[in-house]
LOPA-125429 format. One line per field, with one value per residue (C-alpha): x, y, z; residue in one letter. Coordinates in nm, 3 decimals, padded with zeros to 5 digits, m for minus. Layout:
x	c(X ...)
y	c(Y ...)
z	c(Z ...)
res	c(a ...)
***
This chain:
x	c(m03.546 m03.227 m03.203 m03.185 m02.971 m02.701 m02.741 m02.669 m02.329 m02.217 m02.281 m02.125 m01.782 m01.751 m01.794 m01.598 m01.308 m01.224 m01.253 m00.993 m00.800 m00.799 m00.747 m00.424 m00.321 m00.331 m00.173 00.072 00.210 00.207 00.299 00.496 00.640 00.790 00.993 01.077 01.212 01.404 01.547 01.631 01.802 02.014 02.050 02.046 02.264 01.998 02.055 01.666 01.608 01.596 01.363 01.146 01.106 01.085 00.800 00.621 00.640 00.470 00.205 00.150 00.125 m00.067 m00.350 m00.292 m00.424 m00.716 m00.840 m00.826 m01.125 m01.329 m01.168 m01.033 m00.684 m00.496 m00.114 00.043 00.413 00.543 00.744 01.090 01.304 01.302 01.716 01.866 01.860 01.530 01.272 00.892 00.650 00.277 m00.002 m00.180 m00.540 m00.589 m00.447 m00.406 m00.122 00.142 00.031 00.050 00.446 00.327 00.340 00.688 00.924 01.153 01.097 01.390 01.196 01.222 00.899 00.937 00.646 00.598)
y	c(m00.990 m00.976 m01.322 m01.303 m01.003 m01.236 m01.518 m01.231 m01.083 m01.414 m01.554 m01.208 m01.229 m01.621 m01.554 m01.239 m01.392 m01.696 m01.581 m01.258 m01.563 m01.738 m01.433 m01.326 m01.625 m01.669 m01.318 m01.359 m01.688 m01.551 m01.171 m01.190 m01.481 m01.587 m01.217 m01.152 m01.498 m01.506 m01.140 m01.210 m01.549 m01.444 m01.057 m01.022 m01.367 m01.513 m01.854 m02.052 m02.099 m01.672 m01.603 m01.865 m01.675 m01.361 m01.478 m01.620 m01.302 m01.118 m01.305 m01.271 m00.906 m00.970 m01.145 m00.885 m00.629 m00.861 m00.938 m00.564 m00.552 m00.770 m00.803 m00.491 m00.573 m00.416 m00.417 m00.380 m00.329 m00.428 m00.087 m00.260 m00.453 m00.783 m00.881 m01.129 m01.420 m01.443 m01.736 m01.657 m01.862 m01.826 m02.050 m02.157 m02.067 m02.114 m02.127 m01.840 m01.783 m01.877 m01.621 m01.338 m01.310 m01.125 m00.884 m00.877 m00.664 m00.870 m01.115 m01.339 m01.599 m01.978 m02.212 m02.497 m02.746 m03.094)
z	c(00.858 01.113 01.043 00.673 00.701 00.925 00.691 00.353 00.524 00.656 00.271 00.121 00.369 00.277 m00.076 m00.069 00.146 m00.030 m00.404 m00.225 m00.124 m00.489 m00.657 m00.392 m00.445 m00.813 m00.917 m00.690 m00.834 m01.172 m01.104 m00.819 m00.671 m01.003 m01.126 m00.768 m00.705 m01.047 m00.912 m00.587 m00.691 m00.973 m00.957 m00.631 m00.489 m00.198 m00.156 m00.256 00.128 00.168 m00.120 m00.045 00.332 00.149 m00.084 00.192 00.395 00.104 00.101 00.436 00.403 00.131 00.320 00.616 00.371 00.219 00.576 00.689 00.473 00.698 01.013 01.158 01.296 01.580 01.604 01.919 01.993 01.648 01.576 01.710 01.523 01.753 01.829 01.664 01.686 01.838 01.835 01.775 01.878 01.751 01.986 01.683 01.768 01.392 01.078 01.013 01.208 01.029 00.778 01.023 01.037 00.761 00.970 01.141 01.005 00.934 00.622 00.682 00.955 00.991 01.080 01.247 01.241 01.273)
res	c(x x x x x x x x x x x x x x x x x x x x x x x x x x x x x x x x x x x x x x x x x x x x x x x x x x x x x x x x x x x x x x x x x x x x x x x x x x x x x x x x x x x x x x x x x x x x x x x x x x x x x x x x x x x x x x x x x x)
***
């Protein structure tokens, strides 16, 4: 029964985790990432390089939200503003990563990958 029971949540979170991640993903293309882009470009003068950071931060947060429903998160020293110019650098464990500057507080970061 345990085993069935491991085999249930592991199907549930899978199935629950990447249709989250389709359905993130779709709304905010259509909903989001197309008005706010048009409204930071033009009414508000960013340059294409800034929204596109922007955009990519908020879906970041976006997935920081979705995965607090299956994997509880703990932040740790992220109250401060870091100084700037500062250079981040995450150890890629996996890839989700990249998705976790989400969570800085500042939206306006640069990647560098090869």
């Amino acid at each position: 029964m345990n085993r069935l029971w491991n085999d249930l949540k592991t199907l549930w979170l899978n199935a629950g985790f990447y249709s989250g991640l389709v359905f993130i993903t779709a709304v905010g293309i259509v909903f989001v990432s197309v008005p706010v882009f048009c409204w930071m470009r033009w009414v508000r003068g960013r340059d294409n390089g800034q929204t596109t950071r922007y955009l990519i931060w908020l879906y970041g947060r976006a997935w920081a939200r979705f995965l607090s429903f299956f994997v509880p998160l703990r932040l740790e020293n992220c109250g401060n503003k870091p100084p700037k110019p500062c250079i981040f650098v995450p150890n890629h464990q996996s890839f989700f990563d990249t998705y976790c500057f989400g969570f800085l507080p500042e939206p306006d970061v640069v990647f560098a990958v090869r």
